[in-house]
BADONU-597476 format. One record per residue (C-alpha): residue in one letter; chain; x, y, z. Coordinates in Angstrom, 1 decimal, always signed. Layout:
// residues N
<aa: A, ch: A, X: X, Y: Y, Z: Z>
...
//
This chain:
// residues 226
<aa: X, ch: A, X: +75.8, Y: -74.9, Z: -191.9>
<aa: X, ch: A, X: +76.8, Y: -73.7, Z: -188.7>
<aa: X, ch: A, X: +80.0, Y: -70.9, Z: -188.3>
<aa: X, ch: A, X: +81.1, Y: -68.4, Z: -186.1>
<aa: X, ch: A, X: +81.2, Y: -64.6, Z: -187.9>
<aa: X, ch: A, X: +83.0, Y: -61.4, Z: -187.3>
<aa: X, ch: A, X: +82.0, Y: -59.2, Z: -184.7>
<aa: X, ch: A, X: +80.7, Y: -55.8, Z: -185.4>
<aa: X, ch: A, X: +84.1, Y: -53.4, Z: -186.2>
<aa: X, ch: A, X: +83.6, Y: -50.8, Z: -184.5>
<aa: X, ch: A, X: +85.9, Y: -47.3, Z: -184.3>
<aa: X, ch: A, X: +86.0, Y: -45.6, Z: -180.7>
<aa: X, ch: A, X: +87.1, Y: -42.1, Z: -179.7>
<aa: X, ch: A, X: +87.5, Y: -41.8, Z: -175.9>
<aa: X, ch: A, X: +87.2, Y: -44.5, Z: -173.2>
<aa: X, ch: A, X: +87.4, Y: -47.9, Z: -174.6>
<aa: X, ch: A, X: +84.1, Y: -48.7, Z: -172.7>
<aa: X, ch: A, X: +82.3, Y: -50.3, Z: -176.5>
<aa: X, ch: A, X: +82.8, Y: -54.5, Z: -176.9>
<aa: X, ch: A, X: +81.5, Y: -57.1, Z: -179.3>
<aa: X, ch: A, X: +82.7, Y: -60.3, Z: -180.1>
<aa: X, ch: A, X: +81.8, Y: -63.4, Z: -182.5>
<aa: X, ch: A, X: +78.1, Y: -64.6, Z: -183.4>
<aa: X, ch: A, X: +77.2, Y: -68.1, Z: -183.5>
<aa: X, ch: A, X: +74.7, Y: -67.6, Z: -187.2>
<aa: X, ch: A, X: +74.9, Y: -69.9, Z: -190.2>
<aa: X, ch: A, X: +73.6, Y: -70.4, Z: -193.4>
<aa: X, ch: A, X: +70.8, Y: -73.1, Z: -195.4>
<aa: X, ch: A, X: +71.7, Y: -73.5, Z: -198.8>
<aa: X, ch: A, X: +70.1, Y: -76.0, Z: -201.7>
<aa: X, ch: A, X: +72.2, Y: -76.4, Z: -204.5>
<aa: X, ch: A, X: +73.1, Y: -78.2, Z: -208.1>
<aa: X, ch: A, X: +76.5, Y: -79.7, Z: -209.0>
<aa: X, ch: A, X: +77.9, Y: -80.4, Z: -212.8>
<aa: X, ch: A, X: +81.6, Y: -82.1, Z: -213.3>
<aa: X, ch: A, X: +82.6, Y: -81.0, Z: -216.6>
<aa: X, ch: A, X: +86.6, Y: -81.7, Z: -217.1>
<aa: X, ch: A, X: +88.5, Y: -84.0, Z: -214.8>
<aa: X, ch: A, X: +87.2, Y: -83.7, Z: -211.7>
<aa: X, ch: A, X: +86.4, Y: -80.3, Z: -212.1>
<aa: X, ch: A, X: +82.9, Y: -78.8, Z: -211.5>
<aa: X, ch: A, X: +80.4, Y: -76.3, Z: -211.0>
<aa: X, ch: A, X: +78.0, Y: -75.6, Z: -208.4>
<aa: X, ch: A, X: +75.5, Y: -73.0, Z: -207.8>
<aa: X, ch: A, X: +72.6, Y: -72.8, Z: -205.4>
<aa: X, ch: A, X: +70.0, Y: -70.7, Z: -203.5>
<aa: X, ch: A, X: +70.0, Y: -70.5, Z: -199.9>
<aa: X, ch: A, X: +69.2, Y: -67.9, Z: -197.1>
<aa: X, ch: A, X: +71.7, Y: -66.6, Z: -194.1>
<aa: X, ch: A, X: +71.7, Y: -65.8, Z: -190.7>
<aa: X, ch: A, X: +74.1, Y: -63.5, Z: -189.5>
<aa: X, ch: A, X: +74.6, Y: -62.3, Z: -185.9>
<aa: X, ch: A, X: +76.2, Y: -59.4, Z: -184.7>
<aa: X, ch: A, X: +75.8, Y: -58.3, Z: -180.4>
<aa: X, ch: A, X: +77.1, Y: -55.8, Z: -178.3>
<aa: X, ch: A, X: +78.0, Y: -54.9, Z: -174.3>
<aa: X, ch: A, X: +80.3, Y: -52.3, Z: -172.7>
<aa: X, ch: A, X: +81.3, Y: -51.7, Z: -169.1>
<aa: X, ch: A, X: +80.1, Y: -48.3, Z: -167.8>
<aa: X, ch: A, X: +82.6, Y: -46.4, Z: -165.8>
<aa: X, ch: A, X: +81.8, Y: -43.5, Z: -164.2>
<aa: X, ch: A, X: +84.2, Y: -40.9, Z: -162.0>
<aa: X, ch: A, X: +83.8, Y: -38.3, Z: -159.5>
<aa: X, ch: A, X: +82.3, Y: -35.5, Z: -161.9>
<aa: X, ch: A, X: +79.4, Y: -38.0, Z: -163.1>
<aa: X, ch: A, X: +75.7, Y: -37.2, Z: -162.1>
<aa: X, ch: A, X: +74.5, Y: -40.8, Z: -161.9>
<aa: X, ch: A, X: +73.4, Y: -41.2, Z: -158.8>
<aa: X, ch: A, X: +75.9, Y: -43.4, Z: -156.4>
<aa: X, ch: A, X: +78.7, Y: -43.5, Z: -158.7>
<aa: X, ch: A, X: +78.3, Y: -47.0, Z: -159.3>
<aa: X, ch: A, X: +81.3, Y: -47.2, Z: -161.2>
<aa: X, ch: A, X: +81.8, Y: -50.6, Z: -163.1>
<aa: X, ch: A, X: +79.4, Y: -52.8, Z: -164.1>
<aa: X, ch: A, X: +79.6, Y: -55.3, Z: -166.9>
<aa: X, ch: A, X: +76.4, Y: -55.1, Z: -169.1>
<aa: X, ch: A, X: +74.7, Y: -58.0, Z: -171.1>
<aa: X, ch: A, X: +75.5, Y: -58.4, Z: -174.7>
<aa: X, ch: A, X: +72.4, Y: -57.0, Z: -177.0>
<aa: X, ch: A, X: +71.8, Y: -60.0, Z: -179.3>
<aa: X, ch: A, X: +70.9, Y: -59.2, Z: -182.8>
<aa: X, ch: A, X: +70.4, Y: -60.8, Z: -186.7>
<aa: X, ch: A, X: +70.2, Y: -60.4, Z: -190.1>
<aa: X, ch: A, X: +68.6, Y: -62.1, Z: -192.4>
<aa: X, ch: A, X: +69.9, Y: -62.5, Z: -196.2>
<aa: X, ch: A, X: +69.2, Y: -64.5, Z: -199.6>
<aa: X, ch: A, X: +72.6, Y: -65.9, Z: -201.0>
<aa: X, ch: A, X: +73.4, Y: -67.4, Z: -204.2>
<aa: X, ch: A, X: +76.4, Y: -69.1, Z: -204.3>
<aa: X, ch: A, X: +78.6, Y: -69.8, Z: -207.8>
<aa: X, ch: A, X: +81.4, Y: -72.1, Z: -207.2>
<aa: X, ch: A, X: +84.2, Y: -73.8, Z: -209.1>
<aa: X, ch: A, X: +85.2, Y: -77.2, Z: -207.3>
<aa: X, ch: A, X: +88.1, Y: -79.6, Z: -208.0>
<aa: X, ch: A, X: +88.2, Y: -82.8, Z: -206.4>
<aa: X, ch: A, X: +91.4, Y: -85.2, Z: -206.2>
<aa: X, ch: A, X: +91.2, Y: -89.1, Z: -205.7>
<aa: X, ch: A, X: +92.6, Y: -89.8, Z: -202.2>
<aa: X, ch: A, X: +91.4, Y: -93.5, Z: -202.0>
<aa: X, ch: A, X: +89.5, Y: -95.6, Z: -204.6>
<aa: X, ch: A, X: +88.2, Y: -98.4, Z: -202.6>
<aa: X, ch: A, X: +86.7, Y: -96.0, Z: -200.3>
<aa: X, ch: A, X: +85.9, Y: -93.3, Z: -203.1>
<aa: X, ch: A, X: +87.6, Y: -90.5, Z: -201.2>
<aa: X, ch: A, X: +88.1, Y: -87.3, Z: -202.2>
<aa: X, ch: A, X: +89.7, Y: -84.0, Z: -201.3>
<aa: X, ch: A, X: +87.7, Y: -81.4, Z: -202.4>
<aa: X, ch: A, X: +88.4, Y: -78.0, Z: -202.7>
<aa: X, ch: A, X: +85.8, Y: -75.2, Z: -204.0>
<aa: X, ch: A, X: +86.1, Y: -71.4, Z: -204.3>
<aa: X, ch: A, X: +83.8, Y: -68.3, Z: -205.6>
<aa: X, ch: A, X: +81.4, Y: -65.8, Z: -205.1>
<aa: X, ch: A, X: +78.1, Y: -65.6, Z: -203.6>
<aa: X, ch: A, X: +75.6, Y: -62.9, Z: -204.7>
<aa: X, ch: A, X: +73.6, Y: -61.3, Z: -201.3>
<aa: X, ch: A, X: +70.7, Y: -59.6, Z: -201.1>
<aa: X, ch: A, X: +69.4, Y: -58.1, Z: -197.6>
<aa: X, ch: A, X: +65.8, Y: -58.8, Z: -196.5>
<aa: X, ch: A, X: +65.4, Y: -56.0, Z: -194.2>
<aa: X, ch: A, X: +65.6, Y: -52.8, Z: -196.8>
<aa: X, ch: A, X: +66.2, Y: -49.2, Z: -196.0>
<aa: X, ch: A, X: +65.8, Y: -48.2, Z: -192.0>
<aa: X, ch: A, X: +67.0, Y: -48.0, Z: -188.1>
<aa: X, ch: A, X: +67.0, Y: -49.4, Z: -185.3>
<aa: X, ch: A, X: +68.3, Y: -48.3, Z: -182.0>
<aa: X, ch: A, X: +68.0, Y: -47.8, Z: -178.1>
<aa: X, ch: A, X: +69.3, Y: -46.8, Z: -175.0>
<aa: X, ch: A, X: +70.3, Y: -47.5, Z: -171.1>
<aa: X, ch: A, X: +69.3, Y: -45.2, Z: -168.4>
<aa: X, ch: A, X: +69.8, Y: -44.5, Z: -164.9>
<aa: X, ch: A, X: +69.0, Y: -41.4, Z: -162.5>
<aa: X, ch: A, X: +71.0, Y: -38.6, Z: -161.1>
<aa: X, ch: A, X: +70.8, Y: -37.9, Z: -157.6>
<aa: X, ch: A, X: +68.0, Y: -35.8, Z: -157.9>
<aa: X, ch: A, X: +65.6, Y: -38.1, Z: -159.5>
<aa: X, ch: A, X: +66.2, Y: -36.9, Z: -163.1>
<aa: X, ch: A, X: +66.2, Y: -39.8, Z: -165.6>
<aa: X, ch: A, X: +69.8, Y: -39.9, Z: -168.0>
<aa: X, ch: A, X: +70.6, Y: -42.1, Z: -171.2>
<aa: X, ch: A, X: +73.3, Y: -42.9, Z: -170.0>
<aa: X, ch: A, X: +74.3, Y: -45.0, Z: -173.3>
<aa: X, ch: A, X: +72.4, Y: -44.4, Z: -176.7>
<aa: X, ch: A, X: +73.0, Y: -46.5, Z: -180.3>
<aa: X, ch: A, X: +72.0, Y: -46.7, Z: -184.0>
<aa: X, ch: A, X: +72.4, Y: -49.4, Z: -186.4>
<aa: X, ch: A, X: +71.3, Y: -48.3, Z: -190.1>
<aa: X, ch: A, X: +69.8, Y: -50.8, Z: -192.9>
<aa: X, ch: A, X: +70.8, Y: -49.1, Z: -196.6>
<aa: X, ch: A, X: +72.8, Y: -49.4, Z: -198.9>
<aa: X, ch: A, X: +73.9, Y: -51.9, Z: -200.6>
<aa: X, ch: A, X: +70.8, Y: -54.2, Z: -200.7>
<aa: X, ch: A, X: +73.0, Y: -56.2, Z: -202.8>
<aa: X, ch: A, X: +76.4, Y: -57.3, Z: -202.4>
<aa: X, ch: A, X: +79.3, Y: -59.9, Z: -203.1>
<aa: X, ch: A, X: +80.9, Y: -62.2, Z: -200.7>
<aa: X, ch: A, X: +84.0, Y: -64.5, Z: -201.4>
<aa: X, ch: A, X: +84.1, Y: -68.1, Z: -200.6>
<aa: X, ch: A, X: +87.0, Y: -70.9, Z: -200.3>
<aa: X, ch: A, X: +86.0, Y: -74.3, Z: -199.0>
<aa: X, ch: A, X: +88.0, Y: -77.4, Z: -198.0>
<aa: X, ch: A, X: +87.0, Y: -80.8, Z: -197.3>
<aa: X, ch: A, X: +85.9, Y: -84.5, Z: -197.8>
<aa: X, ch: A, X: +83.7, Y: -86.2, Z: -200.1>
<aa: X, ch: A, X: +82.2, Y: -89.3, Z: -200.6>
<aa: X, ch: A, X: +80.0, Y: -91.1, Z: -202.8>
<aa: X, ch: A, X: +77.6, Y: -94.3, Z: -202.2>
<aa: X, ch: A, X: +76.6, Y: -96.9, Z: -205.0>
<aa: X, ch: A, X: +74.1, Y: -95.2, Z: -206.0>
<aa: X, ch: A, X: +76.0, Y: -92.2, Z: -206.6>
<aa: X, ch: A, X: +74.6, Y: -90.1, Z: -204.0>
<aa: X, ch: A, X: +77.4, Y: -87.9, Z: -202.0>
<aa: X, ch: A, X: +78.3, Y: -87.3, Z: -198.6>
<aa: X, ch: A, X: +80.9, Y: -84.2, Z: -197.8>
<aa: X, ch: A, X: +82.4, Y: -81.9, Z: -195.1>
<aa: X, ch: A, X: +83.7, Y: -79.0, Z: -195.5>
<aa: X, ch: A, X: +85.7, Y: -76.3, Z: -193.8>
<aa: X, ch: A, X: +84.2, Y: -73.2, Z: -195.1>
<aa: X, ch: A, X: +85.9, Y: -69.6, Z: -195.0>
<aa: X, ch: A, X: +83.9, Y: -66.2, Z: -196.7>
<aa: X, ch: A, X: +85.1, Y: -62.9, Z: -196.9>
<aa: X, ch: A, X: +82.8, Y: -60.1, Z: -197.1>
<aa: X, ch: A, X: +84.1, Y: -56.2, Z: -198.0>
<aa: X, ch: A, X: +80.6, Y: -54.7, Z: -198.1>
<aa: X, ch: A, X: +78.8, Y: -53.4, Z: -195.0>
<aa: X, ch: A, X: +75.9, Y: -54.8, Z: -193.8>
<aa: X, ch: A, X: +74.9, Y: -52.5, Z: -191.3>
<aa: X, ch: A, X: +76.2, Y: -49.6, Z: -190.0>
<aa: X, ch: A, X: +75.4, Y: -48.0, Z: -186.7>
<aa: X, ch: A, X: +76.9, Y: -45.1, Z: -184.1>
<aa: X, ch: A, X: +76.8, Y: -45.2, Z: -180.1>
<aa: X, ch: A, X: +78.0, Y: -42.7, Z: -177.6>
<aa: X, ch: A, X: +78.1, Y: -42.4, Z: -174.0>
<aa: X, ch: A, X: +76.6, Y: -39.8, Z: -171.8>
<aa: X, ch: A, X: +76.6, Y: -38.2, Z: -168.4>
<aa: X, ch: A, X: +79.9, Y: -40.6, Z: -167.5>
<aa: X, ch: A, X: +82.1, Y: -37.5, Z: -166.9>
<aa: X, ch: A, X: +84.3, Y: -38.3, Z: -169.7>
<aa: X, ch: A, X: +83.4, Y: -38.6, Z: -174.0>
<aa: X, ch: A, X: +83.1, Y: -42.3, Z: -175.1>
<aa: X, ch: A, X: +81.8, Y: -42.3, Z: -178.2>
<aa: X, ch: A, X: +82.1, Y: -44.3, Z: -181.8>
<aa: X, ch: A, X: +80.7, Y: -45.8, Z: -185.1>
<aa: X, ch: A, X: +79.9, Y: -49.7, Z: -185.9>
<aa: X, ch: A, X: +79.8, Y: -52.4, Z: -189.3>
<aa: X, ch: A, X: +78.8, Y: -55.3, Z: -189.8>
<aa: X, ch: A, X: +80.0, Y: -57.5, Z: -192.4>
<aa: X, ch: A, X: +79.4, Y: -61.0, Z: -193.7>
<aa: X, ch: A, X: +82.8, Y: -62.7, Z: -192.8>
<aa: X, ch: A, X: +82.6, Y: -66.2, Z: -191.2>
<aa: X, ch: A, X: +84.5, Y: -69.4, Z: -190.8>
<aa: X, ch: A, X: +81.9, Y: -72.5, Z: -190.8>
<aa: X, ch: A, X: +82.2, Y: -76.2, Z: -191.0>
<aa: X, ch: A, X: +79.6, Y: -77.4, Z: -193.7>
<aa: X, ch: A, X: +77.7, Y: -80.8, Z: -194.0>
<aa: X, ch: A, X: +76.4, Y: -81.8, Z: -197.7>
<aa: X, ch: A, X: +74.2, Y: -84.9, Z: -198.8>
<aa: X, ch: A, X: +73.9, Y: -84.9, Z: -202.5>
<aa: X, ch: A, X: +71.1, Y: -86.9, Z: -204.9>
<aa: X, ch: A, X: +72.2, Y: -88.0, Z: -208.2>
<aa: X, ch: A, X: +70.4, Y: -87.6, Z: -210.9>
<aa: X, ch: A, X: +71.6, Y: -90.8, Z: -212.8>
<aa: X, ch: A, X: +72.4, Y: -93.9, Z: -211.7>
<aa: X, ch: A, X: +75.6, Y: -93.9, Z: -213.0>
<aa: X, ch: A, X: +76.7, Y: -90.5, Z: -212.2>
<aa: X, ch: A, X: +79.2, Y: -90.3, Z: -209.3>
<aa: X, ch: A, X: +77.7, Y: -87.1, Z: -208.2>
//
């Protein structure tokens, strides 16, 4: 499933120099269906995600600055990163007959998934650097992201779609899939240096997306519609 997620919040003191904006990630789940009362169902499944999160700024610099040449604004590329995660989704679906001869149905599904980061307890960071005008090297801009706590957390999940079914009861759907997730993934600071003004400010990542979402479903009966 393919979906666009949130970019990396961030909270900046200073000169608004920090951006980010939305990730292209997704997520590959496998998963097992049960109607039990009037169209009504369950599904839970097992999967792993692939969340994105990037940065860039513009570096501005003004008269009191000791990078050499002043160079004032330039736009920076975004730093492209990902997270990898296990997810185990537990849904309650509903689906409501829009057209027998074509076995159409609305379907609508919400619930939790359970998430559990693969990349543990740790840091990552980096930094840009130029030179003053006599030869000394400068970080310029410096950052921090921070893997912790929680390893495991809960996202929230509404879907919205079509479904199908073949003869054989095997099932076609699309959905339009929104999560919600209040737990950080990541957290990280950055700061600016030598600019001649303080930009500084701290980052988080969480798993918040909007996706569209293909299913093909095997029965497990012949006469199940499933």
């Amino acid at each position: 499933m393919p979906a666009l997620y949130n970019n990396l919040d961030y909270q900046n003191v200073g000169a608004p120099l920090f951006r980010s904006s939305v990730g292209l990630g997704g997520e590959f789940v496998v998963s097992f269906g049960q109607e039990f009362w009037k169209g009504f169902g369950i599904n839970a499944g097992a999967g792993i995600g692939f969340v994105p999160y990037n940065f860039s700024f513009d570096l501005v610099t003004d008269t009191s600055s000791i990078i050499a040449g002043n160079p004032g604004r330039s736009g920076q590329f975004p730093n492209r990163n990902m997270e990898f995660l296990l997810t185990f989704p537990i849904l309650i679906e509903k689906k409501i007959l829009l057209s027998r001869e074509e076995k159409l149905f609305l379907n609508l599904e919400a619930g939790i998934k359970w998430n559990m980061k693969t990349s543990g307890f740790g840091f990552s960071g980096g930094a840009y650097g130029a030179q003053t005008d006599g030869g000394e090297d400068v970080r310029y801009f410096e950052y921090r992201f921070f893997f912790g706590e929680p390893i495991e957390f809960i996202s929230y999940v509404f879907k919205a779609g079509l479904f199908s079914f073949n003869k054989r009861g095997n099932s076609f759907s699309w959905n339009l899939v929104l999560q919600h997730s209040p737990s950080r993934m990541v957290t990280g600071t950055y700061q600016f240096n030598e600019l001649g003004f303080i930009s500084f400010g701290t980052t988080e990542l969480h798993n918040s997306y909007v996706g569209l979402e293909f299913i093909y479903g095997l029965s497990l009966s012949k006469h199940s519609k499933r």
